[in-house]
N, C-alpha and C positions, 0 to 999 in steps of 0.2 A: 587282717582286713575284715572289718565287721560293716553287713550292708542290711539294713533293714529291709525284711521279705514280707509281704502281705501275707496273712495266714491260711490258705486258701493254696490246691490243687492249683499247678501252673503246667502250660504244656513246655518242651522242650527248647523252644527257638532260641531263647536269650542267655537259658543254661549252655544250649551246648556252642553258639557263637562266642562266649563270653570264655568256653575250655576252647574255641579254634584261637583265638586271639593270643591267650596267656601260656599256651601250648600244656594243655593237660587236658585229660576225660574225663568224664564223669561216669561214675559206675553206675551200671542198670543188675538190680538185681533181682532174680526170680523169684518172687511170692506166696504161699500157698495157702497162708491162712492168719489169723489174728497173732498169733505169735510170730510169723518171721518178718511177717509187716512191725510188728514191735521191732523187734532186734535190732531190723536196720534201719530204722528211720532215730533210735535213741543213739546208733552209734555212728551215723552221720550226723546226729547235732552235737553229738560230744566232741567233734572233728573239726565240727563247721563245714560241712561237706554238702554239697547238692547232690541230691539220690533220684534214684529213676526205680520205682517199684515197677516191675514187670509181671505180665501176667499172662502167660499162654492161654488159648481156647479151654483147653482139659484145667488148666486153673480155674477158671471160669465156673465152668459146668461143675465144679467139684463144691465149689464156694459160692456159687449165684453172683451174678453182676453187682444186684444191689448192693450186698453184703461185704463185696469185696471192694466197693465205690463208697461205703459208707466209713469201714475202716479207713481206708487210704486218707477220706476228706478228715476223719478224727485226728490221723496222727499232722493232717499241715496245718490245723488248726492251734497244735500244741506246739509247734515249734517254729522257730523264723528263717525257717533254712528253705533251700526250693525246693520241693516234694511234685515229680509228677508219677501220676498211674498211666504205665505204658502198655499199653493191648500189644504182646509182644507173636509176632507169628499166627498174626490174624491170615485166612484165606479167603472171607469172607465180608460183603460192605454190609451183610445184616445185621452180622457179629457187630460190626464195627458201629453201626449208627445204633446197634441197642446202646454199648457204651457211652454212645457222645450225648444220648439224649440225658443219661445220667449224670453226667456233668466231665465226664471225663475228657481229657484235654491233649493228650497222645496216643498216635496208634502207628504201628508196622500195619503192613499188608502186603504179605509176602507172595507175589506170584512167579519169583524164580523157577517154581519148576511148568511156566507154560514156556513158549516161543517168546520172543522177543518183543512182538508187534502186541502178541495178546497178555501179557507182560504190562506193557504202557498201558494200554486200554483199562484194563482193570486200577493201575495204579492212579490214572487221571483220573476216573471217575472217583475214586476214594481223595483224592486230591480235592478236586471239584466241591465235594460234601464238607468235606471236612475245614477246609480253608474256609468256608462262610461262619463256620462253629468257631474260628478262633484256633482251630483244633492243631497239631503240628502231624507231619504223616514223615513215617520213614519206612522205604523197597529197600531188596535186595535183588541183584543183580549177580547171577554164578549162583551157583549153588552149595553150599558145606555138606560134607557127608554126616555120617551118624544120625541120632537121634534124638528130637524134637517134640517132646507130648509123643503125640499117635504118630507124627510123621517119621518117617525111617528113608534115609538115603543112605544107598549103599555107596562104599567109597569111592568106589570105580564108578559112580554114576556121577558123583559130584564135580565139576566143574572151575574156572579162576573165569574172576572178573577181568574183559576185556576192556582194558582203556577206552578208546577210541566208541567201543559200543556203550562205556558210563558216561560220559559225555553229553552222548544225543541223547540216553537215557533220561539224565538227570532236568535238561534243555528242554526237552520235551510233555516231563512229567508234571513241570513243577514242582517237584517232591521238596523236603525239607533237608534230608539229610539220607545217606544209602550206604547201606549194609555192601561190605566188599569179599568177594572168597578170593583168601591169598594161600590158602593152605590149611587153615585152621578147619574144627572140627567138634559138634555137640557132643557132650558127654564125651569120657575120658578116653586119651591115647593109647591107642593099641601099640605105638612105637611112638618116637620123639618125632613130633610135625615139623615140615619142613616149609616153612613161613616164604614164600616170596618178595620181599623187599620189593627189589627191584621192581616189580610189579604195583606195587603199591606207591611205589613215587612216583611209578607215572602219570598214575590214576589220581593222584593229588596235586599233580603238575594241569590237568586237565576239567578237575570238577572243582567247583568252588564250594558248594556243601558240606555240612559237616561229615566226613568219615566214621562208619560203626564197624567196630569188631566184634562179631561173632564167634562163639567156642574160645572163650578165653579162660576156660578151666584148664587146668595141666598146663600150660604156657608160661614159660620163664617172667621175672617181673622186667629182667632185662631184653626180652622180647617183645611186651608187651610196650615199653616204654619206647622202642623204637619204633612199634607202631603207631603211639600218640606222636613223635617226632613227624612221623610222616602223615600227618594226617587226622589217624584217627578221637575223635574229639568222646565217644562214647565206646565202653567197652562192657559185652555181657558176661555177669556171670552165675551159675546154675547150679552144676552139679558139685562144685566145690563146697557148696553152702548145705546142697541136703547130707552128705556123707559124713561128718562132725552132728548133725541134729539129730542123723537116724542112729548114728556110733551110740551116743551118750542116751538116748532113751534105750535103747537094747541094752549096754552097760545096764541103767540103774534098776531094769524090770527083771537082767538074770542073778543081780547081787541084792536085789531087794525082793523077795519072789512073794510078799503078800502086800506089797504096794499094789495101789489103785486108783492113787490121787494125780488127776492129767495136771497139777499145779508143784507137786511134789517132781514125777520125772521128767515134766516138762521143765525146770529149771536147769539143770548141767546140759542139756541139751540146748538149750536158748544161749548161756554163757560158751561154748564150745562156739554155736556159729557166728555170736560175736565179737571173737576174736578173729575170725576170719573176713567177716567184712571190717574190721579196723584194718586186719593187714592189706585188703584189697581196695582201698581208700587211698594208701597210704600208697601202693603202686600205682595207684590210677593221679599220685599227686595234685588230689582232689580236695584235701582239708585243708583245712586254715583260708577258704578262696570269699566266704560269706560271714 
């Protein structure tokens, strides 16, 4: 199925209603510079696949907003597939309206780790702002353990998303779409995670919104795929993509020891991560949909 896309940054609404409909996600993946923003937006067009470039605070500040607003707009202007820049584990609505004024069209704003009440508060007001911009906003609700950029949740701190509280949450916030903790986990398993299903159908029996899965590195494809069954229309992935990038530069700099050209060992390392976002495309049964 081939659908003609305007060339231009879009936010999330129609991507990810269009994977709650046809029952599949779209992959959001993590960014950090002019190369892995290549990677994956050449091999979600080679797919046909809608992609979600995601970009933490510490992506940010690493790469400058501009810079990283300026890529993103290059690579949907080159291809016809849907390309959003997602502000992914924002805490912040400053953070957040520097991006929107840049043209940027998605953003998380995560205040899972306040109370409940101060949770909504922060989320509607980034709602509120954002919603005028066009912009799409996706919370989370529960907390994932592991680690996050700078943020570090310890396991025993982390928390499951309570039905009946995502609900009023979602009712409440106007949000777009909400991030669920069913067990899953940032950065890689210490032991095999133990996914709550059954939790997660409720929660899908309940929120009409599109569902995000978080820490879906290490996660079986047949796990993941029963979380798009139930639900989830978006799923992140992070540290599966830097660990092939950083592998294959480290290879070619201790087998090549008077290299110096970032064009030379940046290449096995660009090919290494994208064959991983092909194979996370291909679980997220997200090609061939544009």
């Amino acid at each position: 199925m081939t659908t003609h896309i305007a060339n231009h940054l879009v936010n999330t609404k129609e991507m990810l209603l269009k994977a709650q409909k046809e029952a599949y996600a779209v992959p959001a993946f993590n960014v950090h510079n002019l190369e892995t923003i290549q990677v994956i937006v050449e091999a979600a067009m080679e797919m046909r696949s809608p992609v979600i470039l995601a970009g933490t605070p510490g992506t940010f500040q690493y790469g400058g907003r501009d810079y990283i607003q300026a890529i993103a707009e290059t690579a949907a202007k080159r291809y016809d597939i849907p390309i959003a820049l997602h502000l992914d584990h924002h805490e912040s609505l400053e953070d957040i309206k520097e991006s929107i004024q840049l043209g940027t069209k998605s953003a998380m704003i995560d205040g899972s780790h306040h109370p409940f009440e101060e949770n909504i508060k922060l989320v509607k007001e980034v709602v509120e702002y954002a919603h005028v911009h066009g912009v799409t906003v996706e919370a989370e609700l529960g907390r994932l353990g592991g680690q996050e950029d700078d943020l570090v949740v310890d396991e025993k701190d982390s928390f499951y998303t309570d039905p009946a509280a995502a609900a009023e949450f979602v009712q409440r916030t106007g949000v777009d779409s909400l991030a669920v903790a069913i067990g899953t986990a940032h950065g890689l398993y210490k032991s095999a995670p133990k996914l709550d299903f059954d939790r997660l159908a409720q929660i899908q029996m309940v929120v009409d919104v599109p569902l995000v899965l978080h820490g879906a590195s290490g996660i079986s494809t047949d796990e993941v795929r029963k979380c798009i069954d139930l639900g989830c229309c978006k799923v992140n992935i992070a540290t599966e993509l830097k660990i092939p990038f950083s592998n294959e530069v480290r290879k070619y700099l201790v087998e090549n020891r008077e290299a110096n050209d970032p064009r030379k060992y940046m290449a096995p390392a660009k090919e290494a991560m994208r064959k991983v976002v092909v194979e996370k495309i291909k679980m997220c049964k997200s090609d061939h949909r544009y």
